[in-house]
Backbone as ProteinMPNN parsed JSONL, in Angstrom:
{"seq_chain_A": "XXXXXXXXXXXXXXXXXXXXXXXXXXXXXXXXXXXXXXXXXXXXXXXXXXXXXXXXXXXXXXXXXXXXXXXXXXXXXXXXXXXXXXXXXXXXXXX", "coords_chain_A": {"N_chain_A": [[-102.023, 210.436, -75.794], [-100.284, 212.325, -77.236], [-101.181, 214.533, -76.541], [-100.767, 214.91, -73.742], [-97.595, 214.646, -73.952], [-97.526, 217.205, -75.333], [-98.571, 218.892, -72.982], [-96.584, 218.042, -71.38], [-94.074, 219.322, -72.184], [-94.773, 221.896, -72.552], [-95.377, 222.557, -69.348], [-92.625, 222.171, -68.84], [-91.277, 224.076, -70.192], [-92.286, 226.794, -69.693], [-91.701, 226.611, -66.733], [-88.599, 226.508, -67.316], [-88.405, 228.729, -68.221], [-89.255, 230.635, -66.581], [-87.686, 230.632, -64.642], [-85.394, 231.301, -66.243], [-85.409, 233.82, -66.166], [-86.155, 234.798, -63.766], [-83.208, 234.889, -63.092], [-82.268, 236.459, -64.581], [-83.41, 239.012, -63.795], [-82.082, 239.141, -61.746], [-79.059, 239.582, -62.018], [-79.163, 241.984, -62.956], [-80.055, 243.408, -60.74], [-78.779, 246.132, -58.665], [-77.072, 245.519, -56.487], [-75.967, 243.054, -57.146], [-73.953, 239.94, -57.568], [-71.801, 239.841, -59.218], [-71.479, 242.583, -59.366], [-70.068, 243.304, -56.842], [-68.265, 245.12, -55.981], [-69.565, 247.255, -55.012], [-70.973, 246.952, -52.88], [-69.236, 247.825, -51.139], [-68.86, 250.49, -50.955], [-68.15, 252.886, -48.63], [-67.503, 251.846, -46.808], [-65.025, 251.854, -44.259], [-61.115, 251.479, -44.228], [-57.798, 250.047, -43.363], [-55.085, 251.143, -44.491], [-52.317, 248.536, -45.756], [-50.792, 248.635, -47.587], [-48.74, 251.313, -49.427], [-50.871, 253.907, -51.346], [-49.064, 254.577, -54.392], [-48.494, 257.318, -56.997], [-51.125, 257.357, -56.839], [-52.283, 254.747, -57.147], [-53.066, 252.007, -56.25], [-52.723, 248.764, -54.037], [-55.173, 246.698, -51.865], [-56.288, 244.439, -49.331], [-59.597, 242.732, -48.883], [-61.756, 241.546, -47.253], [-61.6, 238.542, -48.81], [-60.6, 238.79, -51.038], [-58.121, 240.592, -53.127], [-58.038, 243.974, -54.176], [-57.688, 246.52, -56.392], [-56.858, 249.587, -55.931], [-57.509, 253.379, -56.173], [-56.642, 256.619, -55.472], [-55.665, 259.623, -53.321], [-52.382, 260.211, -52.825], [-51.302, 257.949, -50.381], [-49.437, 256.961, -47.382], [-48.784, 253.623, -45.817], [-51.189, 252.343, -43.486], [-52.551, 254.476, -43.233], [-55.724, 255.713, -42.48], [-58.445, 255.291, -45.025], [-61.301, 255.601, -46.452], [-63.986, 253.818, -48.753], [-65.239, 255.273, -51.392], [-66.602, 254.95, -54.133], [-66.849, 252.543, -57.177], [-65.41, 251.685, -59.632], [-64.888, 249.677, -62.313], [-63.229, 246.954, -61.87], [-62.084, 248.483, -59.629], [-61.541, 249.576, -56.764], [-62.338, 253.227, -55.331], [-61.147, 255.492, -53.522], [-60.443, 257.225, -50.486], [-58.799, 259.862, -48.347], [-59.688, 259.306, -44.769], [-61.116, 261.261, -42.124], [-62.491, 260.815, -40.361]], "CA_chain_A": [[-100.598, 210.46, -75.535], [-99.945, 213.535, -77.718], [-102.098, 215.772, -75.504], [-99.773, 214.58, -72.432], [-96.192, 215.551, -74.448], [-97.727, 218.52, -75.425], [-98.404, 219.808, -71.613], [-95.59, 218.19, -70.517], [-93.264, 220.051, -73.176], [-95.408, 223.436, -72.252], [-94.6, 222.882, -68.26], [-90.877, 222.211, -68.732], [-91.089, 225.204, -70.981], [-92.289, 227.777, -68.705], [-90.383, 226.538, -65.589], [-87.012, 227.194, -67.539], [-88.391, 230.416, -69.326], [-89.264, 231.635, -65.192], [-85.905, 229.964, -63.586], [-84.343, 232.177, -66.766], [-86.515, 235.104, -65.982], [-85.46, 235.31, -62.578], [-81.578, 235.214, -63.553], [-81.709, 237.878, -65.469], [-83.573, 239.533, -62.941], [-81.24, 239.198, -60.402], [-77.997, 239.927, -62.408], [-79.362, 243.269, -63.592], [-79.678, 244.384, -59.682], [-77.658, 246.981, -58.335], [-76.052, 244.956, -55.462], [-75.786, 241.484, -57.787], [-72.599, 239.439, -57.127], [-70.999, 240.133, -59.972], [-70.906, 243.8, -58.52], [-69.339, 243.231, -55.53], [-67.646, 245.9, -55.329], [-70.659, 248.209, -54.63], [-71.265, 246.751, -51.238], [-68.09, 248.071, -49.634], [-69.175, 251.66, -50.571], [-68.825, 253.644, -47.464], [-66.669, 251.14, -45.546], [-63.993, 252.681, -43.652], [-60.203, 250.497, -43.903], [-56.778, 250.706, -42.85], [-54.563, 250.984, -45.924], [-51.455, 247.578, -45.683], [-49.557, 248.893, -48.405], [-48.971, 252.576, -49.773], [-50.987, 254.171, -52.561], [-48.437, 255.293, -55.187], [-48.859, 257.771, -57.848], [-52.994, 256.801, -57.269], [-53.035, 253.591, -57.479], [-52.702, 250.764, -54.71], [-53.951, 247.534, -53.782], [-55.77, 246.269, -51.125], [-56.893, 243.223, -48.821], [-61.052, 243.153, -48.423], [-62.651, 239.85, -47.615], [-60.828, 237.193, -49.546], [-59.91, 239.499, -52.472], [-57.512, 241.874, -53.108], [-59.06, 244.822, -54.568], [-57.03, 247.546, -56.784], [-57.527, 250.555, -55.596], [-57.488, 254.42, -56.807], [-57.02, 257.572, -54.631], [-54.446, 259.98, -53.24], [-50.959, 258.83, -52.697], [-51.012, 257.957, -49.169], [-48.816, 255.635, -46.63], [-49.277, 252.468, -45.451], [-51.142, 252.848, -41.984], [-53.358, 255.317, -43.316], [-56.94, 254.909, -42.408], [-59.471, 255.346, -46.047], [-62.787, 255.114, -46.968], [-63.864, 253.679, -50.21], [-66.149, 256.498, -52.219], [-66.826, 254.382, -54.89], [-65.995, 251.773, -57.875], [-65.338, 251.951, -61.443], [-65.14, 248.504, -63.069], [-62.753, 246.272, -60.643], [-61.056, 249.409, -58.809], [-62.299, 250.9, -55.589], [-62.354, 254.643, -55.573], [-60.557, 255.301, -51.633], [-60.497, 259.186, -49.837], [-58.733, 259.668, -46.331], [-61.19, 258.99, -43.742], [-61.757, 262.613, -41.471], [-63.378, 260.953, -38.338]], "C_chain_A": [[-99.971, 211.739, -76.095], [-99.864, 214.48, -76.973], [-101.233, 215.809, -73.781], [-98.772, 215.279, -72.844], [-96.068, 216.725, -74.856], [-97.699, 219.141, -74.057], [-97.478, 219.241, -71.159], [-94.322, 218.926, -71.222], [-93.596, 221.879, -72.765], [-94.929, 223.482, -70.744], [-93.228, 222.843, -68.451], [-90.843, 223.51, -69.417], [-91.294, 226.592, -70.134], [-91.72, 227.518, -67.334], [-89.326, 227.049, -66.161], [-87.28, 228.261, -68.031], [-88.866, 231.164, -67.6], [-87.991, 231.568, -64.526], [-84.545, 231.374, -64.62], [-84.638, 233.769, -66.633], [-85.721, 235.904, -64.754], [-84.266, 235.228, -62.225], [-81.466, 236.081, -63.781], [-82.043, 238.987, -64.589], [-82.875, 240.182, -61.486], [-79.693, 239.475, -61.161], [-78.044, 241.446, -62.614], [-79.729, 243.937, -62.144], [-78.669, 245.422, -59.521], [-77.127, 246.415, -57.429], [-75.648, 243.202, -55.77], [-74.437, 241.226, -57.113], [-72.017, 239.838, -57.876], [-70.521, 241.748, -59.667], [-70.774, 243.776, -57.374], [-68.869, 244.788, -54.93], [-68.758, 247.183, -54.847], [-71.033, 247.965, -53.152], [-70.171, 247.447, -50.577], [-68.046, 249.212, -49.825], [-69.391, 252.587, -49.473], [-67.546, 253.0, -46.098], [-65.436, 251.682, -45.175], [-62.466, 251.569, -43.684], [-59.228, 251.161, -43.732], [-55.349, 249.977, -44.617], [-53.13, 249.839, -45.475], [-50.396, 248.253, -46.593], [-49.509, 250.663, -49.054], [-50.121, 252.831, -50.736], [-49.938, 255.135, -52.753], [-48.683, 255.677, -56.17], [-50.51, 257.54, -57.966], [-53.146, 255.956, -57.358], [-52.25, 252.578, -56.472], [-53.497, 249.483, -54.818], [-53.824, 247.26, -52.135], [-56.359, 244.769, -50.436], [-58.405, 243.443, -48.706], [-61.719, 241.878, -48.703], [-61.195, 238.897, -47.513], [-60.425, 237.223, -51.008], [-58.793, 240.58, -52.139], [-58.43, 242.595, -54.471], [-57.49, 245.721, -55.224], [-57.63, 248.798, -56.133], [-56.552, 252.087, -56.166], [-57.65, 255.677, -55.748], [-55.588, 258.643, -54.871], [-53.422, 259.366, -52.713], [-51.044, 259.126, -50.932], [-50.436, 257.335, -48.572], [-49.165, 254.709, -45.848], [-49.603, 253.065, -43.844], [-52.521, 254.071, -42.293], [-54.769, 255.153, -43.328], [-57.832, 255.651, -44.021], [-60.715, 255.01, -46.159], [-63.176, 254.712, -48.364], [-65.174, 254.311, -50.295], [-66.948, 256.242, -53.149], [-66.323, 253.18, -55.93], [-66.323, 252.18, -59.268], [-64.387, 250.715, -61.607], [-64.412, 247.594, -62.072], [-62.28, 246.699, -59.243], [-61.624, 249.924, -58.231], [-61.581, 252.059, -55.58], [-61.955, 254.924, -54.038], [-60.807, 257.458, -51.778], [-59.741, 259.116, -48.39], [-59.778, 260.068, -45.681], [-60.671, 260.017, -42.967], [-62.038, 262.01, -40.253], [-62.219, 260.398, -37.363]], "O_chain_A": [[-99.095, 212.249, -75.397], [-98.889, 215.178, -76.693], [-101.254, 216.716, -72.948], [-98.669, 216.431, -72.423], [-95.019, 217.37, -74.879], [-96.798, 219.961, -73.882], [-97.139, 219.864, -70.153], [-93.414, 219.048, -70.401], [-92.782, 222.802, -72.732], [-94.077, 224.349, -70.553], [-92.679, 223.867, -68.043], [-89.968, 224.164, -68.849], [-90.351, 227.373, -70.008], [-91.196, 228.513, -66.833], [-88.917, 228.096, -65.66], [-86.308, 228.937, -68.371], [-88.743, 232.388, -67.561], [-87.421, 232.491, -63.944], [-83.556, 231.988, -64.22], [-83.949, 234.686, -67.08], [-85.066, 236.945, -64.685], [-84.023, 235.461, -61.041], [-80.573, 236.78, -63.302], [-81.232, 239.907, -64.478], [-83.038, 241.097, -60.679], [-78.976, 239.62, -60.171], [-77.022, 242.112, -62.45], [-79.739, 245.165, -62.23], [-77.732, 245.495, -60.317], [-76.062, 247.031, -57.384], [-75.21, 242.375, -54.97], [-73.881, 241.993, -56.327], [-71.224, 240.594, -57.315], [-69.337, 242.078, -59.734], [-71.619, 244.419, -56.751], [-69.068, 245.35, -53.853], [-68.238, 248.076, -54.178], [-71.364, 248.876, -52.393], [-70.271, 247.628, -49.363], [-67.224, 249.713, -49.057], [-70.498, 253.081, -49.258], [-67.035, 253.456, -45.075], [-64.744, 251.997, -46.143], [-62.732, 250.583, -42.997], [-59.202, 252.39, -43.797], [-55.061, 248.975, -45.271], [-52.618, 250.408, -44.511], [-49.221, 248.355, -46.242], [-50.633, 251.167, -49.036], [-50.534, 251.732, -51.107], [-49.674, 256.093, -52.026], [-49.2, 254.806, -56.871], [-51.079, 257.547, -59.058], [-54.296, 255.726, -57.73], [-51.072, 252.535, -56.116], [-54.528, 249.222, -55.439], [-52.873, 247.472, -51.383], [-56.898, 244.003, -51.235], [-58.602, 244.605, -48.348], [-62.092, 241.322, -49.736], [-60.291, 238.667, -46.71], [-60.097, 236.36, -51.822], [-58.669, 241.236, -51.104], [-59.139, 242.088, -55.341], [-56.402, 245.6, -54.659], [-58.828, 248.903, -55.872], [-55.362, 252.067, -56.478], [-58.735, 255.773, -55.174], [-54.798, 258.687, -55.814], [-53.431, 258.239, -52.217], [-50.89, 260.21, -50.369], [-50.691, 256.267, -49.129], [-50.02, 255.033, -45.025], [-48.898, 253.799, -43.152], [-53.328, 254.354, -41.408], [-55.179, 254.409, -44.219], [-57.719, 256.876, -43.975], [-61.054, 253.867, -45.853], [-62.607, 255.363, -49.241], [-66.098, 254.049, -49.524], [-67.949, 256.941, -53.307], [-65.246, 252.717, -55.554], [-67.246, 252.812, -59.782], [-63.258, 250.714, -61.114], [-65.193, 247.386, -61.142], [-62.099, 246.044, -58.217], [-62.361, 250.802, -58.679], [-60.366, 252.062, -55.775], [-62.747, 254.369, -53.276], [-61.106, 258.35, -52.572], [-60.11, 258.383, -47.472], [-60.592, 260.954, -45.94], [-59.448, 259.882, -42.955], [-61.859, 262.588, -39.182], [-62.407, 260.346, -36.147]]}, "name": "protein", "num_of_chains": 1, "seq": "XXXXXXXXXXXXXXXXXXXXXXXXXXXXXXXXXXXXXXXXXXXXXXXXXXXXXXXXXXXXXXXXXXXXXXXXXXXXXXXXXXXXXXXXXXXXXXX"}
């Protein structure tokens, strides 16, 4: 009976030490959820509200997004360039 609670103490043990394995694994990606905002790198939008003085917000998805660029007017089409911590990084879009 020992010899049983022992391997069954050792499987439960390495299931949750792989289940926690491959958490950590997957948080420490570069396109995890928690960085979201890295996916919309590149995406082209149409700006709803101005940016003033550099800083604006945005609709994208089912978030609003802060966003960081030059001051431009609503209507204006952008690309986002990048992010830095919640705030997409915008540029006027050229094409």
């Amino acid at each position: 009976m020992t010899w049983f609670l022992i391997f069954a103490a050792a499987v439960f043990g390495l299931f949750f030490w792989l289940q926690r394995r491959a958490q950590r694994r997957d948080l420490r990606r570069p396109l995890a959820e928690h960085r979201s905002g890295m996916r919309h790198i590149g995406t082209a939008l149409e700006l709803e509200s101005p940016i003033d003085n550099g800083i604006g917000k945005i609709r994208l998805g089912n978030r609003d997004w802060s966003v960081r660029g030059p001051n431009l007017p609503a209507g204006t089409k952008v690309r986002v360039t990048g992010v830095q911590d919640a705030t997409l990084m915008v540029d006027r879009c050229v094409d």
